[in-house]
N, C-alpha and C positions, 0 to 999 in steps of 0.2 A: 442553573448557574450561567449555565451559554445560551439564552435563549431558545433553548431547544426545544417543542413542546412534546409532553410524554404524554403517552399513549401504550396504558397496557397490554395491550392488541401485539403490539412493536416487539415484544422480546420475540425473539428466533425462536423456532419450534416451541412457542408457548411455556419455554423453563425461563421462567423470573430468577433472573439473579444472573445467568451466562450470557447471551450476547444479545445488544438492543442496538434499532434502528434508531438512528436520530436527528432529524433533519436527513442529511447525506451520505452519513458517517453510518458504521457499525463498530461497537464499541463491547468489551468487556465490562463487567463489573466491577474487574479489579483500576483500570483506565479510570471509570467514573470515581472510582473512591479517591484513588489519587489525584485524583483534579482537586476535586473537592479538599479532600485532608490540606492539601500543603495548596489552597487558590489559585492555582495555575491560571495564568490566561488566557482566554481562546484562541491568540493567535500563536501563543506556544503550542497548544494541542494541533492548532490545524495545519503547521510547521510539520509536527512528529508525524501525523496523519499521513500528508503530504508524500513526506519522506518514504513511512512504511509501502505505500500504496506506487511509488517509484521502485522499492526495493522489490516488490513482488516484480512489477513488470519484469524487473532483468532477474529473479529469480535468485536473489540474494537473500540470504537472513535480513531481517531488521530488530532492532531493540525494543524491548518494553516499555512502556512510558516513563515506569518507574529509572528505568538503566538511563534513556534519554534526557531525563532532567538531572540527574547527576552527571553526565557528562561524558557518557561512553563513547566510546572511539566510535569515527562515521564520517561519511564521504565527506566534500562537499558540492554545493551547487554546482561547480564547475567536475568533478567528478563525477557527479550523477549525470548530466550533461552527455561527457563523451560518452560515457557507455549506453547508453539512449541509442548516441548517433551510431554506432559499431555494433547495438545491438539490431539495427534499423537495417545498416548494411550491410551485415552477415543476412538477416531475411532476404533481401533483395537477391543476394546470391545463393541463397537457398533457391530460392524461385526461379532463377535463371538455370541452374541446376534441373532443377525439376522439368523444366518446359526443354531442355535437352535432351533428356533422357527423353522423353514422351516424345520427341523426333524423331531420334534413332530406332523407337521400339516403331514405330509407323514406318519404318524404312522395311520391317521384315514382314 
């Protein structure tokens, strides 16, 4: 449906029917059938995608594809955004953290 090409090889641990590689994505079963069932487009899919694969980085729930085409509550770009940037800047101070400590303990 998305130009995807399939390759049986591609299901994850060789269980057909749970999760498949596709092009770049990794996808459920249940994802593909709802594409399918109700035609979704691909760049609605690679929107949700998008989004989930953002949510992970900051370690947020994301919604189902199903929830996401009905309309469930969700950041926006501009939301996803800041916490990127504040997740970015807490790292950096984690790391200046770290490389402090690792001075003081070389002081003993």
């Amino acid at each position: 449906m998305y130009g995807f090409d399939y390759y049986p090889d591609f299901w994850i641990g060789d269980e057909v029917g749970g999760v498949i590689e596709l092009g770049d994505y990794f996808v459920n079963i249940n994802t593909i059938r709802t594409s399918v069932d109700r035609n979704v487009p691909r760049e609605d899919f690679v929107k949700w995608y998008d989004y989930c694969m953002d949510c992970g980085t900051l370690d947020i729930p994301s919604p189902n594809f199903d929830s996401w085409l009905r309309g469930c509550p969700r950041m926006s770009d501009e939301e996803i955004r800041e916490l990127m940037e504040r997740s970015h800047e807490i790292e950096k101070m984690k790391e200046e953290l770290r490389k402090l400590i690792e001075e003081k303990q070389s002081e003993f």
